[in-house]
OpenMM code with the backbone's topology and positions (N, CA, C; nanometers):
from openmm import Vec3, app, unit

residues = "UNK UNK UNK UNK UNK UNK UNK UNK UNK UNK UNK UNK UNK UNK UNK UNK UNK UNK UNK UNK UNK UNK UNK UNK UNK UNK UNK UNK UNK UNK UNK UNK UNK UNK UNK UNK UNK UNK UNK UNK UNK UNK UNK UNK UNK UNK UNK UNK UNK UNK UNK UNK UNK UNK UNK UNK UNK UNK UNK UNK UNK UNK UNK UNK UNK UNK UNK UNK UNK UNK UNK UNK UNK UNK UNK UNK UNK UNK UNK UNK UNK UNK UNK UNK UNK UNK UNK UNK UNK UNK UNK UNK UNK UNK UNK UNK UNK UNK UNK UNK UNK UNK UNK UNK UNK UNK".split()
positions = [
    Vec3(-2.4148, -0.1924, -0.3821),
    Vec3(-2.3475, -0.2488, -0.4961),
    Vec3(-2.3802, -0.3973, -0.5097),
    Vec3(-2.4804, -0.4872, -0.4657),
    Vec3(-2.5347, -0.5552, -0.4951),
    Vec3(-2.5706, -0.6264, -0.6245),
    Vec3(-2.5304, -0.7037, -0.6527),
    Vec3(-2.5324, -0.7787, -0.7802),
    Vec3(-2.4236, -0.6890, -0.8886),
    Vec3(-2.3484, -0.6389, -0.8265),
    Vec3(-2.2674, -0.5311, -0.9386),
    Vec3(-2.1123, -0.6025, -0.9244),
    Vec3(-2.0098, -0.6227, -1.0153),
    Vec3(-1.8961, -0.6789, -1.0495),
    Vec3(-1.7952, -0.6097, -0.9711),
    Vec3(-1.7345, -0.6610, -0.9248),
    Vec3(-1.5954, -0.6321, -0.8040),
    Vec3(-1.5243, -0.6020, -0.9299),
    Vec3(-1.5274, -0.4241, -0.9718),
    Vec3(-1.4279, -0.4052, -1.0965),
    Vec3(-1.3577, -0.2727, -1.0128),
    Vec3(-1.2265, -0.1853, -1.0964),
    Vec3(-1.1491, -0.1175, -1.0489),
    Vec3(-1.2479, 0.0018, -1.0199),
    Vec3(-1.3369, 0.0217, -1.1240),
    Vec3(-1.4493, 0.1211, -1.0955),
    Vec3(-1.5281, 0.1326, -1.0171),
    Vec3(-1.6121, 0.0108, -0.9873),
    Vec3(-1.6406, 0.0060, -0.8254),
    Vec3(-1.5945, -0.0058, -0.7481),
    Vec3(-1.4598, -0.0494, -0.7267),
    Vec3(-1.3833, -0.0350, -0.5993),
    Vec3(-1.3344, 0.1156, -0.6456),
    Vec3(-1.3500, 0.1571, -0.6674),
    Vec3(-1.2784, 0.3740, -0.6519),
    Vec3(-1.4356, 0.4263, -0.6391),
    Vec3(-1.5598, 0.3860, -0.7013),
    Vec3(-1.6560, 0.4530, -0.6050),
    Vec3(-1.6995, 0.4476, -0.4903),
    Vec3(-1.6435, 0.3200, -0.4356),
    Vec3(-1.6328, 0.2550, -0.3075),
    Vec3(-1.5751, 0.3014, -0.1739),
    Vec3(-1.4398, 0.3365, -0.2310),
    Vec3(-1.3646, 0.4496, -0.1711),
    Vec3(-1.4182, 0.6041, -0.1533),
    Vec3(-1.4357, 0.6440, -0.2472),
    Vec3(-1.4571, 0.7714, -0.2389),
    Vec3(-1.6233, 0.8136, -0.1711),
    Vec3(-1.6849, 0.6993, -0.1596),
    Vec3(-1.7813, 0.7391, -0.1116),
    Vec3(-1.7544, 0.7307, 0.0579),
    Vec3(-1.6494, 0.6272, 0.0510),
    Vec3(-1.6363, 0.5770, 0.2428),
    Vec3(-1.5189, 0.6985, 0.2517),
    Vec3(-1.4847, 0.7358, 0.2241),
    Vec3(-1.3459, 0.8750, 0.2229),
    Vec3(-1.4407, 0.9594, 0.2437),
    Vec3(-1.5681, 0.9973, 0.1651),
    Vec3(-1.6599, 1.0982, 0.1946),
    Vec3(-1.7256, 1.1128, 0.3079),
    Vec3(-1.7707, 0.9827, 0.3286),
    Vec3(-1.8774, 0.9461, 0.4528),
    Vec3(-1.7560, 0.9617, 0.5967),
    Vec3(-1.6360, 0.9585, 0.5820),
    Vec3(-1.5513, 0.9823, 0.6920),
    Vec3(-1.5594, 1.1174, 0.7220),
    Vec3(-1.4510, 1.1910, 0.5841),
    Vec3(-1.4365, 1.3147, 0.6355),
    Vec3(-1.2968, 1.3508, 0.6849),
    Vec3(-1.2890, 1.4704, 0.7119),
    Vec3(-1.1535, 1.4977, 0.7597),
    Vec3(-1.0830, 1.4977, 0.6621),
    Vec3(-0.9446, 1.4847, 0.7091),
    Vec3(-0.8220, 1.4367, 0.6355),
    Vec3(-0.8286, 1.3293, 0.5262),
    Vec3(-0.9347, 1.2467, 0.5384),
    Vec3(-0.9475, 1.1645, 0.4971),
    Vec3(-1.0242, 1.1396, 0.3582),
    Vec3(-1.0634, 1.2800, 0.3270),
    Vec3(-1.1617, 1.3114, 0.2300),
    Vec3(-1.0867, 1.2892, 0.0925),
    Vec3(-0.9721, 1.3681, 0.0114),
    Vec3(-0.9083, 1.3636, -0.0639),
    Vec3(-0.8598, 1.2277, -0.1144),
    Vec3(-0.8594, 1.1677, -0.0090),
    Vec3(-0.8005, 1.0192, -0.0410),
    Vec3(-0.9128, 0.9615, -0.1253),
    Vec3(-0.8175, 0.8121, -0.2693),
    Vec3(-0.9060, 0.7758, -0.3100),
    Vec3(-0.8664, 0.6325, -0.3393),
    Vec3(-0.8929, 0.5362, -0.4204),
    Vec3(-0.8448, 0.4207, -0.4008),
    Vec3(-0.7028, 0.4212, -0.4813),
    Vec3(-0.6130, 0.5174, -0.5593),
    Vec3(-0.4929, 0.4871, -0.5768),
    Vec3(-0.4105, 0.5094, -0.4685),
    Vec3(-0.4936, 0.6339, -0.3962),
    Vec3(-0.4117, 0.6343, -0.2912),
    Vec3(-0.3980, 0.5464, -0.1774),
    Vec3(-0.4563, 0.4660, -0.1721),
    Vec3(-0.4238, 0.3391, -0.0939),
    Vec3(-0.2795, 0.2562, -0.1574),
    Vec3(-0.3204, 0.2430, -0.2931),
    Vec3(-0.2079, 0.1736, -0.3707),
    Vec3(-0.1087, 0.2096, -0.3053),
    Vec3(-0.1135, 0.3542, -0.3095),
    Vec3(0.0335, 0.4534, -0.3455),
    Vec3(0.1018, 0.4111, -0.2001),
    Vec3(0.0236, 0.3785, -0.0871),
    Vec3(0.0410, 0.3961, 0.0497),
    Vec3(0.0983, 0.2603, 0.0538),
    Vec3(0.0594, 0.1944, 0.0177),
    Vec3(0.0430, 0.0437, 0.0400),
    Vec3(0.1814, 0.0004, -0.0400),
    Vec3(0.2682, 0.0523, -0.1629),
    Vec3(0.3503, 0.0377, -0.2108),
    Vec3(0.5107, 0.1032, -0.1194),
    Vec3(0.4693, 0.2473, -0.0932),
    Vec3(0.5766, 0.2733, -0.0011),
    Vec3(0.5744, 0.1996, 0.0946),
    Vec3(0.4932, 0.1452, 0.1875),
    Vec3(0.4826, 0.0290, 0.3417),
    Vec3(0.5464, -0.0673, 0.2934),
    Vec3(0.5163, -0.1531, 0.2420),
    Vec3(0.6039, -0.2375, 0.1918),
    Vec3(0.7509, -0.2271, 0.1555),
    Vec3(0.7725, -0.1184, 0.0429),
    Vec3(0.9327, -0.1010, 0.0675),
    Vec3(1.0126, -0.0557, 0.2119),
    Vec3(0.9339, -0.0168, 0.2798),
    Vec3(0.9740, 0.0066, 0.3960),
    Vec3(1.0029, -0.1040, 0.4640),
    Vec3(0.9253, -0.2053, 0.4343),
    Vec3(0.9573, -0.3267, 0.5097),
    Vec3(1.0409, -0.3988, 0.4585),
    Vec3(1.0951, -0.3475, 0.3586),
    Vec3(1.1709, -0.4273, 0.2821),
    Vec3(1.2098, -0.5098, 0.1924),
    Vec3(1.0442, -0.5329, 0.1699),
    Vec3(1.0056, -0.5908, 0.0392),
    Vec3(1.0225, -0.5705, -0.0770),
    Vec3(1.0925, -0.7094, -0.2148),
    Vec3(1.1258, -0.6628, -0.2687),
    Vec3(1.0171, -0.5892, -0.4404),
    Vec3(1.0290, -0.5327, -0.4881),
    Vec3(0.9498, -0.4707, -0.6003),
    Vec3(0.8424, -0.5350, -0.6643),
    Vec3(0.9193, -0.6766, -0.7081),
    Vec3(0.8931, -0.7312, -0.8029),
    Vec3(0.7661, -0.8216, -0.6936),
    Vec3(0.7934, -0.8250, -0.5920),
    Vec3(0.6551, -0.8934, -0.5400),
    Vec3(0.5772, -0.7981, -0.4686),
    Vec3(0.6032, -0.6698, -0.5046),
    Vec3(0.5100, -0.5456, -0.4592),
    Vec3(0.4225, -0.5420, -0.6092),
    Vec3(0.4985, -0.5721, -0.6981),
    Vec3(0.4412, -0.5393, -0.8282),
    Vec3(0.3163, -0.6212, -0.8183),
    Vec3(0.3479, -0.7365, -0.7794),
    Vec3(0.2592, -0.8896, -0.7668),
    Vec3(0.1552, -0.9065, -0.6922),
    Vec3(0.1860, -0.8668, -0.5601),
    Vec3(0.0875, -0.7946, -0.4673),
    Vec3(-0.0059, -0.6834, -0.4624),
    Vec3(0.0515, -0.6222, -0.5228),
    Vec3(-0.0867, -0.4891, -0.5751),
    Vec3(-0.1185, -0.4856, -0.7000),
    Vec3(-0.1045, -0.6175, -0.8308),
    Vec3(-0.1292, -0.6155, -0.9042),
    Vec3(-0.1040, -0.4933, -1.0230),
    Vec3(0.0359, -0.4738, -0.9986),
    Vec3(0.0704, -0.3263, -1.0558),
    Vec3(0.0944, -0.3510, -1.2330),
    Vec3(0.0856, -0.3100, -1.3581),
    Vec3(0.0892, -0.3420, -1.4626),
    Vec3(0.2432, -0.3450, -1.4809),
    Vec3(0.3463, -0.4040, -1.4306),
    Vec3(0.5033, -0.4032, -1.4490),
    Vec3(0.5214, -0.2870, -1.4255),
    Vec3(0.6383, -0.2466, -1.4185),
    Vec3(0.7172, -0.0601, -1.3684),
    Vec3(0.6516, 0.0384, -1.4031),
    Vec3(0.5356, 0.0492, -1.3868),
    Vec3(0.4306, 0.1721, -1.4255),
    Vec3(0.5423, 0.2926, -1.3506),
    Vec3(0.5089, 0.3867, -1.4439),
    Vec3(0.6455, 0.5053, -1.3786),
    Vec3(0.5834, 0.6049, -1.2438),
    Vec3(0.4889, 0.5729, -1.2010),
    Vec3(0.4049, 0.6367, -1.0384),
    Vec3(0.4176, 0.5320, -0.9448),
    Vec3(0.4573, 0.3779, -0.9913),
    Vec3(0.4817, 0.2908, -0.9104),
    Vec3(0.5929, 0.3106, -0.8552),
    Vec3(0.7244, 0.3399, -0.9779),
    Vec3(0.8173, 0.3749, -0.9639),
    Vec3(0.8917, 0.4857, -0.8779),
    Vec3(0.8172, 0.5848, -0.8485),
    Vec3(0.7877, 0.6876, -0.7859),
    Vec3(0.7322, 0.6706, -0.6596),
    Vec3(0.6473, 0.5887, -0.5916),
    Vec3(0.6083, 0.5244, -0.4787),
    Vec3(0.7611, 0.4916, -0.4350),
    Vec3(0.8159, 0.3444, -0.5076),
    Vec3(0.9495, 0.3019, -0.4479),
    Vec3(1.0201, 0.3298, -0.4204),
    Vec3(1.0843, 0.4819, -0.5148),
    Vec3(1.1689, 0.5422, -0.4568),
    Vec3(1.1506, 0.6286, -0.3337),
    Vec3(1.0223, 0.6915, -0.3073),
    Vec3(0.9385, 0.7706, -0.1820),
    Vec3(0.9191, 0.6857, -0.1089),
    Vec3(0.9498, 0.5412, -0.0815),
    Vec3(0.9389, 0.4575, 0.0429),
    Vec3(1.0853, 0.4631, 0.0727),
    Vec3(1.1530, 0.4642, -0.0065),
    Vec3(1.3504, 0.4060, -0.0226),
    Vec3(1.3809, 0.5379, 0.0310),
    Vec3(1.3456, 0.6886, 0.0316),
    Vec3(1.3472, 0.7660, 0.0902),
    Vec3(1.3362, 0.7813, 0.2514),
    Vec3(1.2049, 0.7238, 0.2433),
    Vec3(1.1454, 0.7337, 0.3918),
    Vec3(1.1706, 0.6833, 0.5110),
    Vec3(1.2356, 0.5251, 0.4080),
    Vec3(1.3113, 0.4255, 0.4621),
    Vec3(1.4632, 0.4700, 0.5545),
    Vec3(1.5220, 0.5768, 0.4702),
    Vec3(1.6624, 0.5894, 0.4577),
    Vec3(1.6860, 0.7211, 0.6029),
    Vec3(1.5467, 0.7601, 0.6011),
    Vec3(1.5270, 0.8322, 0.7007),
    Vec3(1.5550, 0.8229, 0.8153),
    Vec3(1.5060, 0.6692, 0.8597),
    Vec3(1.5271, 0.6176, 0.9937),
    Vec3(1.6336, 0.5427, 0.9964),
    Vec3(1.7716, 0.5541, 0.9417),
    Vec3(1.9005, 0.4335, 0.9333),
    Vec3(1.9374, 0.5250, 1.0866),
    Vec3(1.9764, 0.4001, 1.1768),
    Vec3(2.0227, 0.4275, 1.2790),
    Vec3(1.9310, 0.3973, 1.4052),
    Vec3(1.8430, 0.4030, 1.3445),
    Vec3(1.6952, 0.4176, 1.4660),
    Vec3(1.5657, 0.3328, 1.3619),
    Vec3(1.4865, 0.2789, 1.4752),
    Vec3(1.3638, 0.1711, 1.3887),
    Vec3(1.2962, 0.2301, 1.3670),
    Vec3(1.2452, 0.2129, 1.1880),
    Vec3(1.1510, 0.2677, 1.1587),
    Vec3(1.0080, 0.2419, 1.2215),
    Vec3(0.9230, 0.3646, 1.2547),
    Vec3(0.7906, 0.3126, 1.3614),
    Vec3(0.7138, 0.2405, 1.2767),
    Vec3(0.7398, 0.2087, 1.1489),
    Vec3(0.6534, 0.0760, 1.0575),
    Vec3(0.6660, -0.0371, 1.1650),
    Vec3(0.7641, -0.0763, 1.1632),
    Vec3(0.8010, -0.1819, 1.2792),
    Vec3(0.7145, -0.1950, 1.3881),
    Vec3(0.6984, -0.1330, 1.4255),
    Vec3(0.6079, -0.0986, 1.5771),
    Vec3(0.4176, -0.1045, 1.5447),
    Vec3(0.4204, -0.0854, 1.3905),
    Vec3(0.2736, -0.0624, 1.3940),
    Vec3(0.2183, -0.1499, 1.2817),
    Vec3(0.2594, -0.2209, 1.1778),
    Vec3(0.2453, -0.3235, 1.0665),
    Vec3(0.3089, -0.3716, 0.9858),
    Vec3(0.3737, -0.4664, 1.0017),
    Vec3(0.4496, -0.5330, 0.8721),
    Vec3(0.4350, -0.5942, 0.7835),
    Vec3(0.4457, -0.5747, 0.6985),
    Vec3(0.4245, -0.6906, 0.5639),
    Vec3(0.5554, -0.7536, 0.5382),
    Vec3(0.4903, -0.8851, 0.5525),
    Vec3(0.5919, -0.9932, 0.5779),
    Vec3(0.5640, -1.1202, 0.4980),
    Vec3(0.6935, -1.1813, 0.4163),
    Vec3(0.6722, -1.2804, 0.3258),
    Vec3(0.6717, -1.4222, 0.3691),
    Vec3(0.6137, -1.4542, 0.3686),
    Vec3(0.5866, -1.5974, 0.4116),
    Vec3(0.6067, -1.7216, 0.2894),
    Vec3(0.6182, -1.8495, 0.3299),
    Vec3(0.6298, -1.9513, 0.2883),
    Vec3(0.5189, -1.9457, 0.1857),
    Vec3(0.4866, -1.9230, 0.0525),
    Vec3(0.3644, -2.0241, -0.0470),
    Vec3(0.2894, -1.8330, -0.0193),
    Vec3(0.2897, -1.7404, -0.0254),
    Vec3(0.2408, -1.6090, 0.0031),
    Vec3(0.2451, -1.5375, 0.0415),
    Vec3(0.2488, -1.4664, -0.0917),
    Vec3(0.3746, -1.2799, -0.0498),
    Vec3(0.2565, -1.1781, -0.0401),
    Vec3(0.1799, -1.1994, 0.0484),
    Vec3(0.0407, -1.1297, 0.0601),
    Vec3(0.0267, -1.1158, 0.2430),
    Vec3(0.1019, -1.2152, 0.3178),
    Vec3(0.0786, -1.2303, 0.4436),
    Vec3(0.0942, -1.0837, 0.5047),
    Vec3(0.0325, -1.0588, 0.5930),
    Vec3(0.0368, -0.9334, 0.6809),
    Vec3(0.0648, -0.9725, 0.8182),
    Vec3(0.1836, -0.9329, 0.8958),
    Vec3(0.2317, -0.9740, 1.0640),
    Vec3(0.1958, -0.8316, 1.1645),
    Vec3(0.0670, -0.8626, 1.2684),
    Vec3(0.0506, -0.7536, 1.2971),
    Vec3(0.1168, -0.7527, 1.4746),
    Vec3(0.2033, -0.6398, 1.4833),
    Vec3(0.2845, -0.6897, 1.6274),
    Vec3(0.1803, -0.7189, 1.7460),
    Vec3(0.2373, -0.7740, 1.8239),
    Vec3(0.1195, -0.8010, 1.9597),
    Vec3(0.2048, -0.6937, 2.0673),
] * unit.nanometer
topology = app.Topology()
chain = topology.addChain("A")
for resn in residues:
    res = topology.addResidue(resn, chain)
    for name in ("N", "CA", "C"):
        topology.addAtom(name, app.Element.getBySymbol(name[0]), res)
């Protein structure tokens, strides 16, 4: 992809070709589904919407975004009582001047 424009279209042939070249489980996946993944993690962590919106560059309450949030607020609600293993394996965490920071545990 050399001399070719960092657009939504090349990043989803991008994906689907490295999803291909993997294999497995991993085949079906494509670059929304990262979104989709990447939107529930975050509510899991607790983050709030409106800078999930901001962070994945979402077009305002798209109604599948919407649908992510509530399937994290789910997933979330799962583990009340006990830590969710997000905790244990990546957080997205807001920082001072950038709601983009990623805290990875040691």
């Amino acid at each position: 992809m050399h001399g070719v424009y960092n657009t939504a279209d090349c990043y989803g042939v991008w994906i689907k070709q490295l999803m291909t070249y993997v294999g497995g489980a991993l085949l079906p996946c494509r670059a929304h589904s990262i979104r989709k993944s990447a939107v529930k993690w975050a509510v899991r962590c607790g983050i709030d919407s409106l800078l999930i919106v901001r962070a994945g560059r979402w077009a305002g309450a798209h109604a599948s975004f919407m649908v992510y949030i509530e399937d994290g607020l789910k997933m979330s609600e799962e583990w009340v009582g006990g830590l969710d293993p997000i905790f244990k394996f990546w957080t997205f965490k807001v920082t001072v001047g950038d709601f983009t920071s990623i805290t990875i545990p040691s």
